[in-house]
C-alpha positions in Angstrom: 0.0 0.0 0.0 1.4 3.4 -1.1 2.2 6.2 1.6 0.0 9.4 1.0 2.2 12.2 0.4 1.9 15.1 2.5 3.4 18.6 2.7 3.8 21.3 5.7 2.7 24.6 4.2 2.6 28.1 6.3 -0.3 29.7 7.1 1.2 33.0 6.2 3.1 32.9 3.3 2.4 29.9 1.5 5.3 28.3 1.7 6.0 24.5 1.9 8.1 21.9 2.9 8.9 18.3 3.3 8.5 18.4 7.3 7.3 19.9 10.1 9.5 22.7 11.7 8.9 25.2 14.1 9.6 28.3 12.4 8.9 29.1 8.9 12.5 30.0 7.0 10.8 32.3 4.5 8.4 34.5 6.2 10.4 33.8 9.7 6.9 33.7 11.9 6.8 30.6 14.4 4.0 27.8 14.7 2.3 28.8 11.4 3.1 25.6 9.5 0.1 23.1 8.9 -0.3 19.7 7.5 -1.9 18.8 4.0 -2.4 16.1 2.3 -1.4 16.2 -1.3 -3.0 13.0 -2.8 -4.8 9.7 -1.5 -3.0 6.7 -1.3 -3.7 4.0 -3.7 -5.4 2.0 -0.6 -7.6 4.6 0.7 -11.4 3.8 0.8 -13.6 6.4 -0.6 -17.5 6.4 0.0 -20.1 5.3 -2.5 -20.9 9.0 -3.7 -17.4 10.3 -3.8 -16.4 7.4 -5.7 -19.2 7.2 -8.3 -18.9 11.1 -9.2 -15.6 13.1 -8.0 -17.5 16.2 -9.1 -17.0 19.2 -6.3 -20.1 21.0 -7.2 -22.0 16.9 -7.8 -22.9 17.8 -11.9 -20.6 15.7 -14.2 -21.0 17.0 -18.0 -20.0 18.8 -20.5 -19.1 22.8 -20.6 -22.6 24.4 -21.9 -23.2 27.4 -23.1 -25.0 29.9 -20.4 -28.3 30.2 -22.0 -28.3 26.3 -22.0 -28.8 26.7 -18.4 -32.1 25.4 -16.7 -33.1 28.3 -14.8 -35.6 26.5 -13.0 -35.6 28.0 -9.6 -34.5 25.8 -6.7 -37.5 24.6 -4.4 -37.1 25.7 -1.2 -38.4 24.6 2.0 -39.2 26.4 5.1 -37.5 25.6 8.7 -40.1 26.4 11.0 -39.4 29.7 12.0 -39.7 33.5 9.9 -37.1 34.6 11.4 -34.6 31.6 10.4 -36.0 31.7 7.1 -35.4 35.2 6.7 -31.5 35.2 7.4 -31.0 32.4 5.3 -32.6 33.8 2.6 -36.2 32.8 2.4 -36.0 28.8 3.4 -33.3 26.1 3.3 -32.1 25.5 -0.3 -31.4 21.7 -1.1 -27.6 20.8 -1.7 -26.6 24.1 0.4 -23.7 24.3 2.9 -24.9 26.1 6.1 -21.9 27.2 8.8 -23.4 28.4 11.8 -21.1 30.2 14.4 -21.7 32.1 17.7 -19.9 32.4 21.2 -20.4 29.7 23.8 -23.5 29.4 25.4 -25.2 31.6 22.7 -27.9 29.2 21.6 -26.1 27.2 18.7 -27.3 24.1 19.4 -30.6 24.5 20.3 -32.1 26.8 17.7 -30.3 23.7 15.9 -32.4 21.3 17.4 -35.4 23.2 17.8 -35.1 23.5 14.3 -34.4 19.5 13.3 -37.3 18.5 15.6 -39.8 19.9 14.0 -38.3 19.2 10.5 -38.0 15.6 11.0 -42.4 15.9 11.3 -42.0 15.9 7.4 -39.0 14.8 6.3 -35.3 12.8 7.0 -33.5 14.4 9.4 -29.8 13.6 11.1 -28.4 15.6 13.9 -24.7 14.2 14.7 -23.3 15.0 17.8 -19.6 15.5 18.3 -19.1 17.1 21.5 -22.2 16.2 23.4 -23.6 12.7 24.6 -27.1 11.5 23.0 -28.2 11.5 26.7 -26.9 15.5 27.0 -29.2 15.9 23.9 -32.4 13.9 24.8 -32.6 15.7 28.1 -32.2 19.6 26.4 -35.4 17.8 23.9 -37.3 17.3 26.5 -36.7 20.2 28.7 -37.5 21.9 25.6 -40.6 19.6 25.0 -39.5 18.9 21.5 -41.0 15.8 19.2 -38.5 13.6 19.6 -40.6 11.2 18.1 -38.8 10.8 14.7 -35.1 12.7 14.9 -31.9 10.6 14.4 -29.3 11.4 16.3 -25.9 10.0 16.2 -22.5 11.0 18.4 -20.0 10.7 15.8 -16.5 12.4 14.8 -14.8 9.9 12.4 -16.0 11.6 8.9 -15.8 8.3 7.0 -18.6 6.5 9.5 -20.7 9.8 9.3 -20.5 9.6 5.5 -21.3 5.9 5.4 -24.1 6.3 7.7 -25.5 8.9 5.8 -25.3 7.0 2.4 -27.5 4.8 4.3 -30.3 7.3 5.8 -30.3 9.7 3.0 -31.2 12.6 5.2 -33.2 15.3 3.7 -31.2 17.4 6.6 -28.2 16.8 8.6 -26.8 19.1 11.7 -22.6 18.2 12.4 -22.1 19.7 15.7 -19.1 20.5 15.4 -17.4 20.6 12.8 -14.0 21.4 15.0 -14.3 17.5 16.7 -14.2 15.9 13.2 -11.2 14.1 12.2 -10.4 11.7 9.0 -8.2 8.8 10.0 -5.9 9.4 6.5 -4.7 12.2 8.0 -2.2 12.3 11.4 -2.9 16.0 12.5 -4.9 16.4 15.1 -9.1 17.2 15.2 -9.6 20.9 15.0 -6.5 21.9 13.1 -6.6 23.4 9.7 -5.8 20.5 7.8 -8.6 18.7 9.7 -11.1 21.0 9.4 -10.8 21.9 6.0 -10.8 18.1 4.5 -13.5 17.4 7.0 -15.7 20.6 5.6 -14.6 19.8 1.6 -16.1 16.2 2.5 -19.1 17.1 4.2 -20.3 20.3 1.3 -19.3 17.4 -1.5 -21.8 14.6 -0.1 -24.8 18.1 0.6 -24.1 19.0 -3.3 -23.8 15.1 -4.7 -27.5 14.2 -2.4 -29.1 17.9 -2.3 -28.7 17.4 1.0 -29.0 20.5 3.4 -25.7 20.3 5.7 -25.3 22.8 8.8 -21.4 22.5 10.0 -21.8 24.3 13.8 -18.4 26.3 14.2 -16.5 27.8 16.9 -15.8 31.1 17.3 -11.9 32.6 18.7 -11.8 35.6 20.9 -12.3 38.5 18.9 -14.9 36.3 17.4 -14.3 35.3 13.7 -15.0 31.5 12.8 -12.3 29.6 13.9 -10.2 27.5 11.2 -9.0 27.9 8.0 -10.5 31.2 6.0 -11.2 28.6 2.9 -13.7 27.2 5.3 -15.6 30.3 4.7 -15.2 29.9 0.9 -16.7 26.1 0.7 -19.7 26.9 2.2 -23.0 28.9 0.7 -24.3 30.7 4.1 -22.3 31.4 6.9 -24.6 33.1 9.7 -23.5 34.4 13.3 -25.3 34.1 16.3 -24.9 36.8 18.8 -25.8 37.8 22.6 -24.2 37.1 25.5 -25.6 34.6 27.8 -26.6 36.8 30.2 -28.6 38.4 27.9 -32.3 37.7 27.2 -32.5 38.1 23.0 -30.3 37.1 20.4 -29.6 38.1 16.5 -28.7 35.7 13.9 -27.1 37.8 11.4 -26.2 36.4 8.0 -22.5 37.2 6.9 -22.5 34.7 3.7 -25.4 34.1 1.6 -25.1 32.9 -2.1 -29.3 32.1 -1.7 -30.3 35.7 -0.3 -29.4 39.0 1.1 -26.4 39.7 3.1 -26.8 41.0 6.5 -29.9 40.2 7.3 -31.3 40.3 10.6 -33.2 37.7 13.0 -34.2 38.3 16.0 -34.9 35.4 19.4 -35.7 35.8 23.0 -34.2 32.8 24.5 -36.6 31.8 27.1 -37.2 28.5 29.4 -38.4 26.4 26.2 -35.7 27.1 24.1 -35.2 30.2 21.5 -38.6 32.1 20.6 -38.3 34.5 17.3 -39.6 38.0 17.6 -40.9 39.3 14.9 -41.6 42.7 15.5 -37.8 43.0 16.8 -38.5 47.3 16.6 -40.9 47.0 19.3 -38.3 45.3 21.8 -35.6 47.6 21.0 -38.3 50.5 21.9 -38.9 49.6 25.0 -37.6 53.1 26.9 -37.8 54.2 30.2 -40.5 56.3 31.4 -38.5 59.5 32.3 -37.3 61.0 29.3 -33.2 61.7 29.7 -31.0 63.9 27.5 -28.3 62.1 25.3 -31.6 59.6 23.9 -33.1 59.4 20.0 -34.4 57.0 17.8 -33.1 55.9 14.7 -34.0 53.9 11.5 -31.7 51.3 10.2 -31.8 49.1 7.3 -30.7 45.6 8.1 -30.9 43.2 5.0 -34.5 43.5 3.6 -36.1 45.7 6.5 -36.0 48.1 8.6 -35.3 48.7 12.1 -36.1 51.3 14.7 -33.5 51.3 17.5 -32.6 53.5 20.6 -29.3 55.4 20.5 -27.6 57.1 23.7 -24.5 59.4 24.2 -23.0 60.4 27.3 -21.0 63.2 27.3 -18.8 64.3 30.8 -16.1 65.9 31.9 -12.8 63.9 31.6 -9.7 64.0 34.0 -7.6 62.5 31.8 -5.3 64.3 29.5 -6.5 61.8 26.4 -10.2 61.5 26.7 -11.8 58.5 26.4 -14.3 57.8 22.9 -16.0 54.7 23.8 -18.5 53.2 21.2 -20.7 49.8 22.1 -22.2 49.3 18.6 -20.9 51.2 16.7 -17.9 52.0 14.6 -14.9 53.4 17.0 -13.0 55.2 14.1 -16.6 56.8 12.8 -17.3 58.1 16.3 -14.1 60.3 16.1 -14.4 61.1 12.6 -18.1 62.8 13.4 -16.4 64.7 16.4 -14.3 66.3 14.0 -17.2 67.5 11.9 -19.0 68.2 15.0 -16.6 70.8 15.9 -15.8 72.1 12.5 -19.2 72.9 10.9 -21.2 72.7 14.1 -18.9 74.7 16.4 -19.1 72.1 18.7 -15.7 71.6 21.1 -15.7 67.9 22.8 -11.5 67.8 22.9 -11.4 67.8 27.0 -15.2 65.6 27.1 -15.5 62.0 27.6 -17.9 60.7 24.9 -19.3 57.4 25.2 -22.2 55.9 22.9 -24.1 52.6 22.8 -26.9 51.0 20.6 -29.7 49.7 23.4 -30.4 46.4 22.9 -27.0 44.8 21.9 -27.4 46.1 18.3 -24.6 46.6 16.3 -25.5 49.1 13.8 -23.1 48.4 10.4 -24.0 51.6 8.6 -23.6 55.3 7.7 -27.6 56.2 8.6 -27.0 56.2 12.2 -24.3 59.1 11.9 -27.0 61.9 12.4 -29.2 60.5 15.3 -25.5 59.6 17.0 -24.5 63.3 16.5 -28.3 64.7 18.1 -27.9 62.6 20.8 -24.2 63.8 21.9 -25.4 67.6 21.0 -28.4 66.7 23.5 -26.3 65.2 26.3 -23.8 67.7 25.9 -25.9 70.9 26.7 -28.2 68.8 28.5 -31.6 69.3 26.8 -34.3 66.5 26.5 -35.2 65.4 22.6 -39.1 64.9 22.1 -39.4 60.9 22.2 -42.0 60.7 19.7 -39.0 61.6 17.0 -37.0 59.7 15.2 -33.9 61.4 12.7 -31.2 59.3 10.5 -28.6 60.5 7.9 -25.4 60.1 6.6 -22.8 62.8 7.6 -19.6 63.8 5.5 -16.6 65.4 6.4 -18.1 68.8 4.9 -21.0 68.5 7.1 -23.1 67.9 4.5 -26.3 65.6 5.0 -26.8 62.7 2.5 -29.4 60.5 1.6 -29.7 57.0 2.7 -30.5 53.8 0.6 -34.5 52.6 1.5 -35.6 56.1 3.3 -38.8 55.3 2.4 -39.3 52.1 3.9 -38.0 53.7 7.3 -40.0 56.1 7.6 -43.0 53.9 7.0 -41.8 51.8 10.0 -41.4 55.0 11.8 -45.0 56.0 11.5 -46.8 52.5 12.2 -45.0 52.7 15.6 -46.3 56.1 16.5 -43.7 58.2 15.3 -44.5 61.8 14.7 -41.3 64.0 13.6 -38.6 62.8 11.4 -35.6 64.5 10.4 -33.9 63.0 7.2 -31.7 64.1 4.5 -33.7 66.2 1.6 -32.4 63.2 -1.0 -34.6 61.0 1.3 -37.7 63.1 1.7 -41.3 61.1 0.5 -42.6 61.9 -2.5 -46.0 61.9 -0.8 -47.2 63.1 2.5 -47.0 60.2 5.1 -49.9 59.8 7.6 -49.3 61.1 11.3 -45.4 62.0 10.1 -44.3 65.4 10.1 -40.9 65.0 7.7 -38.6 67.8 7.7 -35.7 67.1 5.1 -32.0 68.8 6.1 -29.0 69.2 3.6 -26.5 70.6 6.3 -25.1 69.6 9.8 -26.2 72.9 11.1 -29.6 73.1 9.5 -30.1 69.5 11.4 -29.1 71.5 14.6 -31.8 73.8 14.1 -34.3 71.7 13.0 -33.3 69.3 16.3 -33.9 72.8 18.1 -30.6 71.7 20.6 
């Protein structure tokens, strides 16, 4: 039987060699060299599928032309919950690789198995278990008081059995948690390193396309939390989504990062309660929830995220600071954006903050990924700053450039819909975004400078 050949490449440059060594000679970083496998040996066994069609993608033909495409649109299938289906695009796609990350004790696993329960009502479903016991599992199912009725669950991390026992079941859907503990015997580096994880993933996403089976790989997250693994990870699959919220922490978002089915971005929203992970769908009204007396450094704002928007709180504190470099502190928002708008502050609003702390946060563990928010962010430090009290029953959102000019947002229309169905009654919003006809209950006044905004904001 013939020895696989192998090679040690780094992580950093690309550079390979015959064995393993500690530093890398070209690029002269340490512990960056990883193990890959550079063919099969003639002995090893292949599965069933990978042998009858060595297709990545699971089509073997000819090169056609690209109006000799079928266009005939995937059928999807829904998972059970809005919410889930919205971030991934409208419903599960057959033959698509789903990566599903999020810190520990975030809810991976069971919105996972909320999710397979009531799937396997209808169809095949597999949930393999790497790091947990079937007995760990059965007991979250029925504290959860799932239908445990017709799941299959398997604890499993050799990636040849799973395979087999999948060519077997012919799942409709199958769950590998996670896909970190998976290991393939042909190759000596141990589970979780790169070369692990990415021959385990190219595996796992060839079987899903080959069957049109829908594959979610459950992946860890490192400390400044990107997936963990090798970035090609990233590339194999079709949706990557993250789940956020810290366990202390009553809601959740599943945002979508990766989605060759859908929008990017999008936004889901869960309350994790004693049964398990409950979506909200009207995830404005949650983030709404204010106090009843009215402080200065507090306004709403209107974000798009993916395919809807969002009405969020937004606070500033502005103090005194003792030390000589004040502190700019922003929870939700873009550090780097929060001194940039400072700047203009000062320069076209005559606004001096160079000896004040300045700290901002998005309510409701929110993070706000775009340039709208840079208008309500500036009102609410003006407010807190001189102390005055906005009216709560407005809402303002704009983007602000470095010449203090106001521009118009993508989907103002939309917002300010949103705005009024939730009892909104003044909106400030740049003139590019003003509706071309007059909105019910919704007094819109459009601004094209920073200090028009001022005034209009009378602060």
């Amino acid at each position: 039987m013939a020895k696989a050949k192998t090679a040690f490449v780094c992580n950093e440059c690309g550079s390979d060699y015959a064995k393993w060594q500690g530093q890398c000679s070209d690029c002269g970083i340490w512990n960056t060299l990883v193990e890959f496998k550079l063919g099969p040996a003639s002995g090893t066994k292949r599965s069933k599928t990978q042998a009858a069609n060595a297709s990545y993608a699971g089509v073997r033909s000819e090169a056609k032309r690209l109006s000799e495409i079928d266009l005939e649109k995937t059928p999807r299938f829904t998972s059970g919950t809005s919410e889930f289906d919205r971030v991934l695009g409208g419903g599960l796609v057959p033959g698509s690789a789903i990566l599903v990350g999020g810190h520990p004790g975030a809810g991976k696993s069971t919105l996972l198995l909320q999710t397979m329960c009531h799937l396997a009502q209808d169809r095949e479903v597999l949930y393999v278990t790497g790091e947990e016991s079937p007995q760990q599992i059965a007991m979250r199912a029925h504290r959860l008081e799932l239908p445990v009725d017709r799941l299959r669950l398997m604890a499993e991390t050799n990636i040849d059995a799973l395979l087999a026992t999948a060519e077997e079941i012919k799942p409709a859907v199958m769950v590998v948690d996670s896909i970190q503990v998976m290991h393939a015997d042909d190759i000596t580096s141990a589970p979780g390193s790169v070369s692990q994880v990415r021959e385990c993933a190219a595996r796992l996403t060839r079987y899903a396309k080959l069957s049109n089976t829908v594959l979610f790989l459950v992946g860890h997250v490192t400390k400044d939390g990107s997936l963990a693994g090798p970035k090609v990870l990233e590339h194999m699959i079709d949706c990557s989504i993250l789940l956020e919220g810290d366990a202390d922490k009553r809601f959740r978002t599943l945002r979508g990062q990766k989605n060759r089915f859908g929008a990017v971005n999008e936004l889901g929203v869960f309350a994790m309660t004693d049964k398990g992970l409950r979506e909200v769908k009207n995830p404005s009204a949650i983030f709404l929830d204010r106090g009843h007396d009215a402080a200065p450094g507090s306004i709403v704002m209107a974000v798009w995220e993916g395919t809807r928007p969002l009405l969020v709180e937004i606070q500033a504190l502005v103090d005194d600071s003792s030390l000589s470099n004040p502190r700019r502190v922003a929870v939700g928002l873009e550090q780097n954006r929060l001194a940039m708008l400072l700047a203009v502050l000062h320069r076209h609003a005559g606004l001096q903050l160079g000896d004040q702390d300045v700290f901002a946060n998005v309510v409701g563990g929110v993070k706000v990924l775009e340039t709208s928010a840079d208008l309500s962010l500036l009102a609410a430090i003006v407010s807190s700053f001189k102390d005055r009290i906005l009216p709560r029953d407005w809402v303002v959102f704009g983007e602000v450039g470095l010449a203090g000019e106001i521009r118009p947002v993508p989907s103002g229309q939309e917002r300010l819909a949103e705005a009024a169905k939730h009892g909104f009654k003044h909106a400030i919003v740049p003139k590019g975004n003003m509706p071309k006809q007059p909105i019910n209950g919704l007094k819109v006044v459009g601004v094209s400078k920073l200090s028009e905004a001022m005034d209009a904001l009378q602060i």
